[in-house]
SEZALO-171073 format. One record per residue (C-alpha): y, x, z; residue number from 1. Coordinates in nm, 3 decimals, m for minus. Example, Ala and Ser with C-alpha at 12.3 -4.5 7.8 and 13.67 -1.06 7.14 Angstrom:
<nodes>
py, px, pz, resi
m0.450, 1.230, 0.780, 1
m0.106, 1.367, 0.714, 2
</nodes>
This chain:
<nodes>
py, px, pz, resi
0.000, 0.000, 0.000, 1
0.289, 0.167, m0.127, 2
0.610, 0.200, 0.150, 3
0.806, m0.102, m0.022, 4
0.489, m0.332, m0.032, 5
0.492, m0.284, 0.371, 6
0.860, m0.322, 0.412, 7
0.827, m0.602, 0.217, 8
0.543, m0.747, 0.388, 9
0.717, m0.616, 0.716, 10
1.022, m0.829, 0.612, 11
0.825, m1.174, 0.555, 12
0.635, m1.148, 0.861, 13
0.961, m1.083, 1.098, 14
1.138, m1.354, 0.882, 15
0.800, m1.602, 0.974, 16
0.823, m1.490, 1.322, 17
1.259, m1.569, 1.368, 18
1.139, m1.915, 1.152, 19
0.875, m1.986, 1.399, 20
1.089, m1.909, 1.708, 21
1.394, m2.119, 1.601, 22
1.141, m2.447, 1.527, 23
0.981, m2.383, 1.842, 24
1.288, m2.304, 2.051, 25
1.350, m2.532, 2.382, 26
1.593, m2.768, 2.295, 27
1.953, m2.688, 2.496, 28
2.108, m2.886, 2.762, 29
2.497, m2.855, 2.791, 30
2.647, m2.908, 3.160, 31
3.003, m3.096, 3.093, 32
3.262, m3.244, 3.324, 33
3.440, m3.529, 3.198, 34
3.784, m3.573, 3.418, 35
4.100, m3.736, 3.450, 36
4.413, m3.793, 3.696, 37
4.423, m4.180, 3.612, 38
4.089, m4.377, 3.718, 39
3.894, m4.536, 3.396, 40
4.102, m4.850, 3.492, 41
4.354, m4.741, 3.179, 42
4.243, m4.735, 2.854, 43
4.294, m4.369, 2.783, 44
4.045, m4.277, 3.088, 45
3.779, m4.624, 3.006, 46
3.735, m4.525, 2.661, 47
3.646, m4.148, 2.777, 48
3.365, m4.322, 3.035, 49
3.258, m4.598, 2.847, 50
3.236, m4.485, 2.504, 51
3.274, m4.034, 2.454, 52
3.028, m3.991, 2.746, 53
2.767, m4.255, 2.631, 54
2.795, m4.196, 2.266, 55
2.756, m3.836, 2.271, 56
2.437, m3.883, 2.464, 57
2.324, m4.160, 2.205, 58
2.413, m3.912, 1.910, 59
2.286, m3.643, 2.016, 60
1.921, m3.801, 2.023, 61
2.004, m3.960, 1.657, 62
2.035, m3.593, 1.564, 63
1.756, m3.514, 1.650, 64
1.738, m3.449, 1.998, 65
1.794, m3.071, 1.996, 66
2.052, m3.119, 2.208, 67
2.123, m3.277, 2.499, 68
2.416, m3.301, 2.755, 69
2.410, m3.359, 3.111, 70
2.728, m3.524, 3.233, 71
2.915, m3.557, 3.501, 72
3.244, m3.778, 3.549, 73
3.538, m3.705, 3.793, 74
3.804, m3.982, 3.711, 75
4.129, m4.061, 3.941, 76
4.214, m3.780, 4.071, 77
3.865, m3.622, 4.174, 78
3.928, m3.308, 4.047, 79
4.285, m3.288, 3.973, 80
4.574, m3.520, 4.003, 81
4.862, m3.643, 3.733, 82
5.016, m3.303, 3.713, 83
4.755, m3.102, 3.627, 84
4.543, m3.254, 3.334, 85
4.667, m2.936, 3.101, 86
4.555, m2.707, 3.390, 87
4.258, m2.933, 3.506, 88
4.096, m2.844, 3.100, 89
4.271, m2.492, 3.052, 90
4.101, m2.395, 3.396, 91
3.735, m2.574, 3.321, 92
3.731, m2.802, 3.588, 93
3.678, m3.043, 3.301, 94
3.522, m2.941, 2.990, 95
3.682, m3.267, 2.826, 96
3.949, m3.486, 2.951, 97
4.222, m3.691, 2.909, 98
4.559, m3.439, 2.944, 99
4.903, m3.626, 2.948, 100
5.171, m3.464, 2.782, 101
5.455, m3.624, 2.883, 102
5.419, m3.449, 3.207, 103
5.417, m3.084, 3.020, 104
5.750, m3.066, 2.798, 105
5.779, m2.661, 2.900, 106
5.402, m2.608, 2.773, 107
5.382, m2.836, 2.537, 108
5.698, m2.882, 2.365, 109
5.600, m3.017, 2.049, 110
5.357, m3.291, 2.164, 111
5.625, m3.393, 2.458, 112
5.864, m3.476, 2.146, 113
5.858, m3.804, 2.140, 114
5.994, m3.900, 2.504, 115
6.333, m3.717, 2.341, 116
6.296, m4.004, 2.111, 117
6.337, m4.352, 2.247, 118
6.445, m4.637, 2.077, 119
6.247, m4.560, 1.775, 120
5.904, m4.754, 1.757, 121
5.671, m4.980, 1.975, 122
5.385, m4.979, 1.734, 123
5.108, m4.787, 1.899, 124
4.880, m4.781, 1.564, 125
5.138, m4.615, 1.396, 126
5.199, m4.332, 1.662, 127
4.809, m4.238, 1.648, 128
4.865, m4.209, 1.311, 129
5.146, m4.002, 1.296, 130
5.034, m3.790, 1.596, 131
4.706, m3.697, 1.391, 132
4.904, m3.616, 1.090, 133
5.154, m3.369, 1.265, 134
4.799, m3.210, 1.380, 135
4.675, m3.162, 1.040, 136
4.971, m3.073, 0.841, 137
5.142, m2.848, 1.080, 138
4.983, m2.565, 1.290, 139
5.214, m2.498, 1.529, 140
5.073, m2.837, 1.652, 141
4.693, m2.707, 1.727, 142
4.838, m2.363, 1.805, 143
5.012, m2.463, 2.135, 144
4.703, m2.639, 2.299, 145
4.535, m2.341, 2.202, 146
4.761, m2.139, 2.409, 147
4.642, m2.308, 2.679, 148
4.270, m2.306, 2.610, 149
4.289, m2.699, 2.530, 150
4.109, m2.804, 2.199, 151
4.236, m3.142, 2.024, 152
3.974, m3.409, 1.976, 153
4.207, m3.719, 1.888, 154
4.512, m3.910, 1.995, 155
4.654, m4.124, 2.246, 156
4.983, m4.315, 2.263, 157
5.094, m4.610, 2.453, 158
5.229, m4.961, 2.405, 159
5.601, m5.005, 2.462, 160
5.776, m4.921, 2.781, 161
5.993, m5.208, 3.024, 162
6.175, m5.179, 3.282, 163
6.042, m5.280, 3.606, 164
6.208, m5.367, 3.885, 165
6.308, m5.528, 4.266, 166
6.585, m5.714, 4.127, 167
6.694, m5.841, 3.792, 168
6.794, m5.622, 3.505, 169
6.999, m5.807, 3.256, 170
7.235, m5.542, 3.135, 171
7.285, m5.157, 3.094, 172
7.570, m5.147, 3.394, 173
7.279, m5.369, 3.608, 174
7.105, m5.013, 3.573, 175
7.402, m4.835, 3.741, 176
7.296, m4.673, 4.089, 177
6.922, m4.754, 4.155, 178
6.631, m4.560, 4.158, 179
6.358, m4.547, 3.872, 180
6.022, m4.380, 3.845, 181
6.072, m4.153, 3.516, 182
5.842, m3.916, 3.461, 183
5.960, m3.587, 3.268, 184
6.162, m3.661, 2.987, 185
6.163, m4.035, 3.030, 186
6.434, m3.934, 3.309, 187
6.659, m3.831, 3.011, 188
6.666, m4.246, 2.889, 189
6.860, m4.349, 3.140, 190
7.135, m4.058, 3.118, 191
7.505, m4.175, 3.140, 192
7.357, m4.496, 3.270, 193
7.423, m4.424, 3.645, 194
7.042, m4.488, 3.744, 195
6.867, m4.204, 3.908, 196
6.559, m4.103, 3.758, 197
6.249, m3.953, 4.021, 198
5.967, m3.780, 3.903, 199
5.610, m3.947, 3.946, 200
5.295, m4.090, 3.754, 201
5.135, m4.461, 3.738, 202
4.917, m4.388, 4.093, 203
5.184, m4.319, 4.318, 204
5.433, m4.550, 4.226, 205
5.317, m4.828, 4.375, 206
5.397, m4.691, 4.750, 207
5.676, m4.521, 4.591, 208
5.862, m4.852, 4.529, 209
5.736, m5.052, 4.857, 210
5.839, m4.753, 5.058, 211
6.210, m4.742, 4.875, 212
6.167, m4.385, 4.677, 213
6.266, m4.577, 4.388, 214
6.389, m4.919, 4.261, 215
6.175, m4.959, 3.987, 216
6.011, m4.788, 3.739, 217
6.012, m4.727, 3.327, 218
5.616, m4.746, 3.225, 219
5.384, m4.913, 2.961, 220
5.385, m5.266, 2.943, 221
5.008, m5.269, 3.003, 222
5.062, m4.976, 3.293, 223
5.151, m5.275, 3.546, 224
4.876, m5.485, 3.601, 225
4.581, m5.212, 3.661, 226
4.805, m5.060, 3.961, 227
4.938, m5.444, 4.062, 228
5.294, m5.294, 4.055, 229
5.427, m5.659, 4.011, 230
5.345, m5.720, 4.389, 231
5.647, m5.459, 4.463, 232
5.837, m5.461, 4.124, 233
5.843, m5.830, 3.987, 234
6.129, m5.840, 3.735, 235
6.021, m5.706, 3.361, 236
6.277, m5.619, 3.129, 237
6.182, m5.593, 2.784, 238
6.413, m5.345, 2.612, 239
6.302, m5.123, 2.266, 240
6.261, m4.834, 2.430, 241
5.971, m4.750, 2.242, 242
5.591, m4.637, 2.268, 243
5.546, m4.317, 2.303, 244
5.292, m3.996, 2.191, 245
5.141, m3.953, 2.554, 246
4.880, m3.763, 2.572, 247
4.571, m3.665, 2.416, 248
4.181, m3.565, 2.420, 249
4.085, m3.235, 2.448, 250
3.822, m2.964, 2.486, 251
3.831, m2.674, 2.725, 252
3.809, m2.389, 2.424, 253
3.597, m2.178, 2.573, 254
3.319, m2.466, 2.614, 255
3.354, m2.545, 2.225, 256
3.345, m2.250, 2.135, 257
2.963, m2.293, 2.329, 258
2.885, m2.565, 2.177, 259
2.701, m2.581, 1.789, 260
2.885, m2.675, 1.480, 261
2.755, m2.987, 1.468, 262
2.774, m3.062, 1.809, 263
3.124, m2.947, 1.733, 264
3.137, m3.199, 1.462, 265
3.059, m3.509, 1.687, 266
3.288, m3.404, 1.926, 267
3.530, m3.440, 1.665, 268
3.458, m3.791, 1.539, 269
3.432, m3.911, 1.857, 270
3.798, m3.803, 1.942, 271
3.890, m4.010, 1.590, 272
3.707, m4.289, 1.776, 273
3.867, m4.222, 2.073, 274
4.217, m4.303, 1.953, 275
4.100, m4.621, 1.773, 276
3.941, m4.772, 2.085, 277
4.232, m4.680, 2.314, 278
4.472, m4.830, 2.053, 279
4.307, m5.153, 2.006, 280
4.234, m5.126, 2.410, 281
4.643, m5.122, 2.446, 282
4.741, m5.350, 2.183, 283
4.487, m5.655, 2.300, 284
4.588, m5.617, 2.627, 285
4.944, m5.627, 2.591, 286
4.953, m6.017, 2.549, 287
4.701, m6.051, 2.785, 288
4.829, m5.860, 3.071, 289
5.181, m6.028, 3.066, 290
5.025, m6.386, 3.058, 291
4.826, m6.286, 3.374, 292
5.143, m6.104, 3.526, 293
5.372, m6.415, 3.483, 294
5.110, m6.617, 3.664, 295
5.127, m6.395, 3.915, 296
5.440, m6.384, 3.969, 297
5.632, m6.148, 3.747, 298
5.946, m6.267, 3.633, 299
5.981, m6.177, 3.234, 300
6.293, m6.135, 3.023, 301
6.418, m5.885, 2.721, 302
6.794, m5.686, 2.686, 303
6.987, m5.875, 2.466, 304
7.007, m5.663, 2.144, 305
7.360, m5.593, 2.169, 306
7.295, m5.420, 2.465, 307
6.941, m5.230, 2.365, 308
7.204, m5.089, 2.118, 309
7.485, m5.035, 2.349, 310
7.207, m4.816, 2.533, 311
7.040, m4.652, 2.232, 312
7.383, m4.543, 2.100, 313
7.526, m4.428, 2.457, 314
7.242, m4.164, 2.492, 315
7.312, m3.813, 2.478, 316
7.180, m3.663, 2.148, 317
6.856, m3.594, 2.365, 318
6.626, m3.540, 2.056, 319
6.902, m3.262, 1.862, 320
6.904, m3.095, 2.201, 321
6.563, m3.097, 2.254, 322
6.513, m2.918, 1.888, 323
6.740, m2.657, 1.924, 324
6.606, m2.585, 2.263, 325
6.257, m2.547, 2.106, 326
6.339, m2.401, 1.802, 327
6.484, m2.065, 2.016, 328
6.143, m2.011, 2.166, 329
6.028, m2.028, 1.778, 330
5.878, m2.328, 1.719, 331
5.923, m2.601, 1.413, 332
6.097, m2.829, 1.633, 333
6.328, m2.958, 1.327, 334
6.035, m2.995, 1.087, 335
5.778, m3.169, 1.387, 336
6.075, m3.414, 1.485, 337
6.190, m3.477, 1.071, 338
5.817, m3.554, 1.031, 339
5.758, m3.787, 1.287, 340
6.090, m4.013, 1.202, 341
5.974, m3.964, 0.803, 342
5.653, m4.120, 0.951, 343
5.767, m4.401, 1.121, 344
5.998, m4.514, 0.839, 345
5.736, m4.498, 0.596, 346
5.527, m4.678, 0.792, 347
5.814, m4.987, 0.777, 348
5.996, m4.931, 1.153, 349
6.328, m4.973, 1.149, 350
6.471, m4.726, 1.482, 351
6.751, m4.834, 1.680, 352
6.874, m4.441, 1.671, 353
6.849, m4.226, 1.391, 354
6.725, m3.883, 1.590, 355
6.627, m3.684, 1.277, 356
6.989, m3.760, 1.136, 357
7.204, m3.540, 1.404, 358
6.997, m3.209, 1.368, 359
</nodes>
């Protein structure tokens, strides 16, 4: 047998061998954490629980049942609480969860933008839509969760925010002097309005209000009823503010970067799903929520438009400021904030402020 017959030969056998190995090879188990600040209540936590956990399990068996995961879920605060869903994922104390971005406008510039935006849209569908299409068509987008070890799976935005409140809110000057829960940039809507903004998330504003930390609160239409925040804040004041780009679900990267491509690859879809199901989650409960709030209780009414306008026009220009500010750490603010508007105009919403217009 001549020396390249046996390296030949040599070459089939090992090649058997690897073949044999990988078709008998255990199949893996993957440990993950599922987590969030905000218990499965919300949409943007339920979906994670009862449809990412469950139908990655189901999945993974319709693949074939090489692999499996082992879960285990840490909602409400378990493992971190409202300020720390970046961290919570960067660090790995969840390999997937839900991180709000309202709450990170330093780390996360880009995907804060929106909440430097208001009076511009309520239309939730159309915010997935346009969050997911920044993501594809502009990598500075991806890039900055990366920085922070955070993977994007799929969107998340909320219906439109009201006012809630002790006492009535007819006006802008009704605003002037009280107290409202504003998280992060949402403080900047009621600039020049005399109201006070404090700092806070959906869990502790409840207490917040009953104890007298605040007056009120701006939140979600459909972020009342799960924490009962009628009981302490019964008057609802519709104004335009707008929905808003809120948040999102995400990977820790170095636990993708574990997991096969087409584990990868479900992951994926299922974060596509993700925003779907949260969407339609939002949107059918909008209607629903308020008829169960009025009957118990909550007293409903909407800005006349004069005055949504009055309040839209008085603003600061929050969203040119915000640009500039992020465009000197060198990032396409200008292009990510022409984008978005370019979307929601094509999409057929009309905004109460023109944002991309006094760049």
């Amino acid at each position: 047998m001549t020396a390249m017959i046996r390296k030949a030969c040599l070459g089939g056998v090992i090649t058997a061998a690897l073949l044999a190995t990988a078709a008998t090879a255990p199949a893996e188990t993957f440990k993950l954490t599922a987590g969030s600040s905000h218990p499965p209540v919300v949409p943007w936590v339920g979906v994670i629980k009862n449809h990412v956990v469950p139908q990655s399990i189901l999945r993974l068996k319709a693949m074939g049942g090489k692999h499996t995961i082992q879960w285990t879920q840490a909602y409400a605060g378990a493992l971190y609480n409202f300020q720390n869903t970046l961290e919570g994922v960067q660090e790995g104390l969840a390999d997937i969860g839900w991180v709000g971005t309202l709450w990170e406008p330093d780390k996360l510039p880009l995907q804060d933008m929106t909440y430097f935006l208001p009076f511009v849209t309520e239309n939730t569908r159309h915010l997935i839509e346009i969050q997911d299409e920044l993501h594809r068509t502009i990598p500075a987008m991806n890039q900055q969760w990366l920085k922070y070890k955070n993977v994007y799976l799929g969107p998340q935005a909320t219906d439109g925010y009201v006012i809630i409140s002790k006492t009535p809110i007819n006006s802008v000057a009704d605003l002037k002097g009280k107290k409202f829960y504003a998280p992060g940039a949402v403080a900047r809507w009621i600039q020049g309005t005399g109201a006070i903004g404090v700092d806070g998330g959906l869990p502790v504003y409840y207490n917040g209000i009953k104890t007298g930390i605040a007056d009120g609160a701006i939140v979600p239409g459909t972020g009342i009823l799960p924490f009962k925040l009628q009981e302490v804040a019964p008057y609802v004041t519709r104004v335009r503010l707008g929905a808003m780009i809120s948040g999102a679900l995400t990977m820790n990267l170095d636990t993708w970067k574990r997991l096969p491509p087409d584990v990868q690859k479900m992951f994926k879809q299922l974060g596509q799903e993700y925003g779907d199901k949260v969407t339609v989650a939002i949107v059918a409960n909008v209607d629903k929520h308020f008829k169960i709030l009025a009957a118990k209780g909550a007293k409903f009414s909407t800005m006349p438009l004069d005055e949504q306008k009055k309040w839209a026009k008085a603003l600061p220009n929050i969203g040119g400021d915000w640009a500039k500010a992020t465009e000197k750490r060198g990032l396409p603010a200008k292009q990510v904030l022409k984008a978005f508007m370019a979307g929601v105009r094509k999409r057929g919403d009309t905004p109460l402020r023109d944002w991309d217009k006094e760049l």
